[in-house]
C-alpha positions in Angstrom: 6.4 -8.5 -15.6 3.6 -9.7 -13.0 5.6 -12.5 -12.1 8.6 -10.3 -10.7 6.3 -7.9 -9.0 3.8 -10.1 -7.3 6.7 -13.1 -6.4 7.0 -11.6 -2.7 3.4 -11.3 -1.9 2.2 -14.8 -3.4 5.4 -16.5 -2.0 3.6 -14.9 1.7 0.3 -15.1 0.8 0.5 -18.9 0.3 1.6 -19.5 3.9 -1.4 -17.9 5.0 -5.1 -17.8 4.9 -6.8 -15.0 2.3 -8.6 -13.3 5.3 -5.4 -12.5 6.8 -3.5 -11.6 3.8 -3.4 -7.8 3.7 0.0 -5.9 3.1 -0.3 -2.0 1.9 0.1 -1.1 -1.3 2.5 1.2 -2.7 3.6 2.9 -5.9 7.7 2.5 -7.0 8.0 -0.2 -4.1 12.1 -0.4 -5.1 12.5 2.8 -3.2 11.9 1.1 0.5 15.0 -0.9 -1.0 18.3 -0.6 0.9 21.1 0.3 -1.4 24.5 -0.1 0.7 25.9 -3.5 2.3 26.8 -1.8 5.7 22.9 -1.3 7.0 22.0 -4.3 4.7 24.3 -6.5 6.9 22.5 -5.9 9.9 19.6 -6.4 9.0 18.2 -3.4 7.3 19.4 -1.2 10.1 20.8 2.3 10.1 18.8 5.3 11.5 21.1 5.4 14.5 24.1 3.9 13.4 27.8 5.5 13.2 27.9 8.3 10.3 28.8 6.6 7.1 28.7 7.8 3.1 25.5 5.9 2.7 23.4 7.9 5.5 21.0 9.3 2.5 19.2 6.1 2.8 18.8 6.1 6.1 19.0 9.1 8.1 20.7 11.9 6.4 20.9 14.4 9.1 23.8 11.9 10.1 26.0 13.8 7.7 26.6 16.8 9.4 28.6 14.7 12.2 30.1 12.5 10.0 33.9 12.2 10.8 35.5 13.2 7.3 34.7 16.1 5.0 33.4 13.7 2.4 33.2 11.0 0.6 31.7 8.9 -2.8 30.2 5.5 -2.7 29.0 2.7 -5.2 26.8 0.0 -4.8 25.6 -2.9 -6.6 22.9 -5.4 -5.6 21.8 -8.4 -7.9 18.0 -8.7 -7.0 15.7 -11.4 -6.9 18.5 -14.1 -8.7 16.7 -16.6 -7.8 13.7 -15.9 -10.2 15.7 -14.4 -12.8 19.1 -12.9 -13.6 19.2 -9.3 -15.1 17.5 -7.1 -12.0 19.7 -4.7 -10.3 20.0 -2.1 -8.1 22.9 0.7 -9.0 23.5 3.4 -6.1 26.0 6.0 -6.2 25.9 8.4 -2.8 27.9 11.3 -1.6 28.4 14.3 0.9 30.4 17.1 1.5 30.6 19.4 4.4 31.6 22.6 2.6 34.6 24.9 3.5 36.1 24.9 6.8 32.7 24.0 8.7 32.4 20.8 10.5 28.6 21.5 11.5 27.0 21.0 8.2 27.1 18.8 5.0 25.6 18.7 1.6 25.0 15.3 0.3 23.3 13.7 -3.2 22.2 9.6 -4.3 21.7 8.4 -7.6 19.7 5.3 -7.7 18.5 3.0 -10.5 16.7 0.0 -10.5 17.1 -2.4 -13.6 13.7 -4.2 -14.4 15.1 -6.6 -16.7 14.0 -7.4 -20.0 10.7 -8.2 -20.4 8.3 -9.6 -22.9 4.9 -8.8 -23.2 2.4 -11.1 -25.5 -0.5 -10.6 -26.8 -4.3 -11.3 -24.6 -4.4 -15.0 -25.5 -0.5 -15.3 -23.8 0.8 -17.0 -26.6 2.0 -14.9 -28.9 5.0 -12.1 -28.0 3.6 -8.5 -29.0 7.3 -6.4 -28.1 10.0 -6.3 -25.4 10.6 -3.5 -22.9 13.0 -2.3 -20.5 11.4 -1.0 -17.5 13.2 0.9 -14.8 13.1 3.2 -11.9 15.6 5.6 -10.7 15.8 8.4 -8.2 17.8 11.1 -7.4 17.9 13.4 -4.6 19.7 16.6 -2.7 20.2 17.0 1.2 20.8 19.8 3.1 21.9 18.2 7.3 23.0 20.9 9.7 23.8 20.5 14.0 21.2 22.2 16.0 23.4 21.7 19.2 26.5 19.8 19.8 24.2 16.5 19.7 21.5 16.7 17.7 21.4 17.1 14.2 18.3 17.4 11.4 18.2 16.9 7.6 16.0 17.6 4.8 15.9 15.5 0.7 14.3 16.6 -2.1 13.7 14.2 -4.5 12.8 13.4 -8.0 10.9 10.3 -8.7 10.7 8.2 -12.3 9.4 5.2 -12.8 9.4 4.0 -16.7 7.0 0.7 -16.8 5.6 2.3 -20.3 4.7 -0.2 -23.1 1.0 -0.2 -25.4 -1.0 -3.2 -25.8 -0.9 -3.5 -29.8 -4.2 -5.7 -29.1 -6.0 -3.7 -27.0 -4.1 -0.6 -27.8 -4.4 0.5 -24.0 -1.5 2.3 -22.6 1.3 2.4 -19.6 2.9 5.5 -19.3 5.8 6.6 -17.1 4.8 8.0 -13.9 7.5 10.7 -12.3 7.1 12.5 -8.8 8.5 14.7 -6.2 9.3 13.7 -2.4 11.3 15.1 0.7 12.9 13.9 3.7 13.0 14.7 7.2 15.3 13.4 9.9 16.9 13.8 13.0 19.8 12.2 14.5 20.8 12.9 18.5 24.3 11.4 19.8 26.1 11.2 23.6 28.7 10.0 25.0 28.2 7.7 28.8 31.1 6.8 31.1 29.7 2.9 31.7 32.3 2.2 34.4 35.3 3.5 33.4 34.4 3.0 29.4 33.6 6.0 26.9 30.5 4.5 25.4 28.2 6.1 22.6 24.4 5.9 22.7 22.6 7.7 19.7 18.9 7.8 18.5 17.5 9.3 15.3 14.3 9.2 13.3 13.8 9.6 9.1 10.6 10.2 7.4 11.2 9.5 4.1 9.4 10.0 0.5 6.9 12.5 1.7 5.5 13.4 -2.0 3.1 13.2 -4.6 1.2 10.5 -5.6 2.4 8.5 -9.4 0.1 7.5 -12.1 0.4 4.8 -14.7 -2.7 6.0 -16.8 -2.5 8.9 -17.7 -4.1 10.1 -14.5 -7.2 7.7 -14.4 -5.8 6.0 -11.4 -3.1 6.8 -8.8 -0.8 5.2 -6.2 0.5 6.3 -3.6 4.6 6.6 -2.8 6.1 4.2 0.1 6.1 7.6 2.3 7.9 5.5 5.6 8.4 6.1 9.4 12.0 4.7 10.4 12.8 4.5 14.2 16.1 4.0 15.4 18.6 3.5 18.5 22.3 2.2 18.7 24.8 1.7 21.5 28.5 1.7 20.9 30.8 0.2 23.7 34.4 -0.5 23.9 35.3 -4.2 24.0 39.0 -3.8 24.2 41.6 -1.8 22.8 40.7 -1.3 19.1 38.0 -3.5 19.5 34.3 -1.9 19.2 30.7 -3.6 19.3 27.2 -1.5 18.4 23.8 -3.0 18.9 21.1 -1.4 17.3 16.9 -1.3 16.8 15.3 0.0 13.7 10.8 0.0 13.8 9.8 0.9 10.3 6.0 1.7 9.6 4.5 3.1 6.1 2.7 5.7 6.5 0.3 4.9 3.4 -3.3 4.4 4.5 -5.1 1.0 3.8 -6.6 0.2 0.6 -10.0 -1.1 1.5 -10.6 -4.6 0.3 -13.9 -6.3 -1.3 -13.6 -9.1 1.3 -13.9 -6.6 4.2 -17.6 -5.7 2.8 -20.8 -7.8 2.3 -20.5 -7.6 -1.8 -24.1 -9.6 -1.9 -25.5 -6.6 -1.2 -26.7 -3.7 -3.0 -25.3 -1.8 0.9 -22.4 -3.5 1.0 -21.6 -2.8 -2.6 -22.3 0.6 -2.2 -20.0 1.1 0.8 -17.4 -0.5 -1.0 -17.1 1.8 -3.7 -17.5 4.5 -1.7 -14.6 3.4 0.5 -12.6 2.9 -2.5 -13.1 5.9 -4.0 -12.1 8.0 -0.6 -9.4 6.1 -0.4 -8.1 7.3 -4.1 -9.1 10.8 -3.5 -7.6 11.1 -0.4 -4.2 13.5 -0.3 -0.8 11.9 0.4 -0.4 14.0 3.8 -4.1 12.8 5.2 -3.1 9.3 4.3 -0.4 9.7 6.3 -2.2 10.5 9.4 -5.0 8.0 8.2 -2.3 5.2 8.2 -2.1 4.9 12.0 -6.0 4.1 12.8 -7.4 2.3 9.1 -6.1 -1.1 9.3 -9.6 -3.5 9.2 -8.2 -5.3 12.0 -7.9 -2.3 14.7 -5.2 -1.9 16.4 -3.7 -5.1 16.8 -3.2 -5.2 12.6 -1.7 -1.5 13.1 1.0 -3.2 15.0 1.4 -6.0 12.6 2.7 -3.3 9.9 5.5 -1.9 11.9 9.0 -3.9 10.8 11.5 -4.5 13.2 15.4 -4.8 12.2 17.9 -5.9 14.9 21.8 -5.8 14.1 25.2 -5.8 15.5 28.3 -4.8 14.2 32.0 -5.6 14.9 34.8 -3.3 14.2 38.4 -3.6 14.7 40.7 -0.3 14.5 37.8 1.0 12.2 39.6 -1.3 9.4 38.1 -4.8 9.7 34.2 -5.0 10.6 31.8 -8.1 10.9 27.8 -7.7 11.0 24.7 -9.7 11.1 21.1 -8.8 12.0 17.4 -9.7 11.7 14.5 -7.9 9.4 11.1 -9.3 10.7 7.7 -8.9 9.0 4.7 -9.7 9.7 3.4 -12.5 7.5 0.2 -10.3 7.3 2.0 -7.7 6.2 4.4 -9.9 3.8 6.2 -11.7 5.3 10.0 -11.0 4.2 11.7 -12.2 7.0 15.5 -13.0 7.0 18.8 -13.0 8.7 21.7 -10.5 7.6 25.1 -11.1 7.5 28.5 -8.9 6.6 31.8 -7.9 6.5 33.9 -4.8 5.5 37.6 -4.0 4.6 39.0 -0.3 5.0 42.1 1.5 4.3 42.4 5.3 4.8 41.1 5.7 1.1 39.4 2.7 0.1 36.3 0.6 1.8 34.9 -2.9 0.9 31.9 -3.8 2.0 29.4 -7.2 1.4 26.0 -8.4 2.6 24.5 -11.6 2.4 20.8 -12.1 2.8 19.2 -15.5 4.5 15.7 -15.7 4.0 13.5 -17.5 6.8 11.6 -18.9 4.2 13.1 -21.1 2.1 10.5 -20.3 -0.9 12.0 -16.8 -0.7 12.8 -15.1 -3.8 15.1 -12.5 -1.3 17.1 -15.5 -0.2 20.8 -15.5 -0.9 20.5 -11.8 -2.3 24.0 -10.2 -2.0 25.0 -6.6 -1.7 28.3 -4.9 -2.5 29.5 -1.5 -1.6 32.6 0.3 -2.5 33.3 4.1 -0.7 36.4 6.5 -1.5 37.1 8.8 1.6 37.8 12.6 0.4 40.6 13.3 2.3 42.2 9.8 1.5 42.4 10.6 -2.2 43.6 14.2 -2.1 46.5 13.4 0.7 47.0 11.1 -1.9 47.5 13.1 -4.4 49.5 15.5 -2.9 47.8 18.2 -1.3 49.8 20.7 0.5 
């Protein structure tokens, strides 16, 4: 189980020197994982973007000027194939915008995350003790409603489980599930510029997501905190002929999770330096998850300069024809301080009134990457598609 969930920091930490190696730490890490292959395909970019079915992920407050009056979507993403082969990530997302209204929307997401089978052996590592099945899922509720005829905010509750429970028979020490509860907030603001004689759309919008409780392993002896995240977003949206659109978008992402302090950073051949440390340590893991979200903007050991180094940066375009044939690609850049998951996006989507295809294709920078090749598929059903299909009146 350690291999799959320290592969992406020791694949970074090898290109770099120990000193410099400092990424912050989380609790249920597969939630800063994006679901859909639209936002996938540009590189991990979507709090600006056009309204789509999968805007719980990224901004939900999209919803409530989403074009149709709902929709379903299910994804599927093989993870980390190049390690091992039974990892997934299942999403299913909806909305509604209830009765006659156009101004607001409901919307849900199921998510779970398929840890594989895994075998744990006994102290010495040769013999095997049991096998588990670890997982973690999510699933959440969203309210998004328009404020004015251009901006829009949201709000997700969420419930949090994360099942890595199994008992040493050796040592007889125990991992138990951890569960917890988060929220959303977001914004989403959208215009419409005359660029020469061209109707173009410029939109903005902003998603703090996983604001919550903190999730224990132990039984409460030691907690972790969830990826609470800032996500920053603009797009632009201009005409490139008839039926022929291109948007360009940014995304800056920053967790808001204060530093955990690090022995390194203290003089630990003293009985001061010691001290300090565990003094530092234990601040850190009594500290409340809404200080450490104002303490995660001025903790970094490196000052501001390291602050800077933990916000992500996702670039993307996208290519639509008639809204029925798109084409994507993008760029997710990380710090190798902070990581170090770098890599190119690419996609493409197919949609009919009812039915939309999309697929992602991940290039890692790195060739060492266990995110390299990772591919994402999404397939959404548009509401009013299926019931003029069916007949309604």
């Amino acid at each position: 189980m350690g291999a799959v969930f320290c592969s992406l920091a020791v694949n970074a930490q090898n290109d770099i020197k120990d000193n410099e190696f400092n990424p912050v730490n989380t609790g249920v890490t597969t939630l800063s994982i994006s679901p859909d292959a639209r936002g996938s395909g540009m590189g991990n970019l979507g709090a600006a973007t056009d309204p789509d079915i999968n805007s719980q992920f990224w901004n939900p407050s999209k919803y409530a000027f989403a074009y149709g009056k709902g929709g379903l979507a299910l994804s599927y993403t093989p993870w980390l194939r190049k390690i091992v082969n039974d990892i997934f990530l299942a999403d299913l997302t909806g909305y509604w915008k209830p009765g006659d209204s156009d101004s607001q929307a409901l919307s849900a997401s199921f998510r779970y995350f398929s840890l594989g089978e895994v075998t744990i052996g006994s102290q010495g590592g040769t013999t095997a003790v049991q096998t588990i099945n670890p997982y973690e899922m999510a699933f959440d509720l969203g309210y998004s409603r328009k404020l004015s005829e251009k901006f829009s905010m949201g709000v997700v509750l969420r419930y949090i489980l994360s099942d890595l429970s199994y008992t040493d028979e050796m040592s007889g020490e125990t991992n138990t599930a951890a569960s917890a509860f988060s929220a959303d907030v977001s914004g989403y603001y959208v215009t419409y510029p005359m660029v020469g004689n061209n109707e173009c759309q410029f939109a903005w919008g902003f998603d703090i997501s996983n604001i919550g409780t903190k999730v224990s392993y132990d039984n409460g002896a030691t907690y972790a905190f969830l990826p609470t995240n800032l996500r920053l977003g603009a797009q632009f949206m201009f005409p490139l002929a008839d039926y022929n659109t291109l948007a360009v978008g940014l995304d800056l992402n920053k967790l808001l999770v204060p530093t955990m302090p690090r022995e390194k950073d203290y003089d630990m051949e003293t009985v001061e330096g010691q001290t300090a440390y565990e003094e530092a340590k234990q601040k850190w893991e009594d500290m409340s998850p809404i200080t450490g979200i104002f303490k995660s903007f001025s903790d970094a050991p490196g000052g501001f300069s390291e602050e800077m180094k933990e916000i992500n940066v996702s670039i993307g375009a996208e290519y639509a024809y008639n809204q029925q044939f798109f084409g994507r690609l993008g760029y997710n850049y990380e710090n190798r301080m902070k990581g170090g998951r770098s890599y190119f996006a690419f996609g493409a989507g197919f949609s009919l009134n009812i039915v939309r295809l999309d697929a992602s294709y991940m290039l890692a920078t790195a060739q060492s990457s266990p995110l390299d090749q990772t591919l994402r598929f999404t397939l959404s059903f548009d509401m009013d598609g299926l019931r003029d299909l069916f007949g309604r009146k």
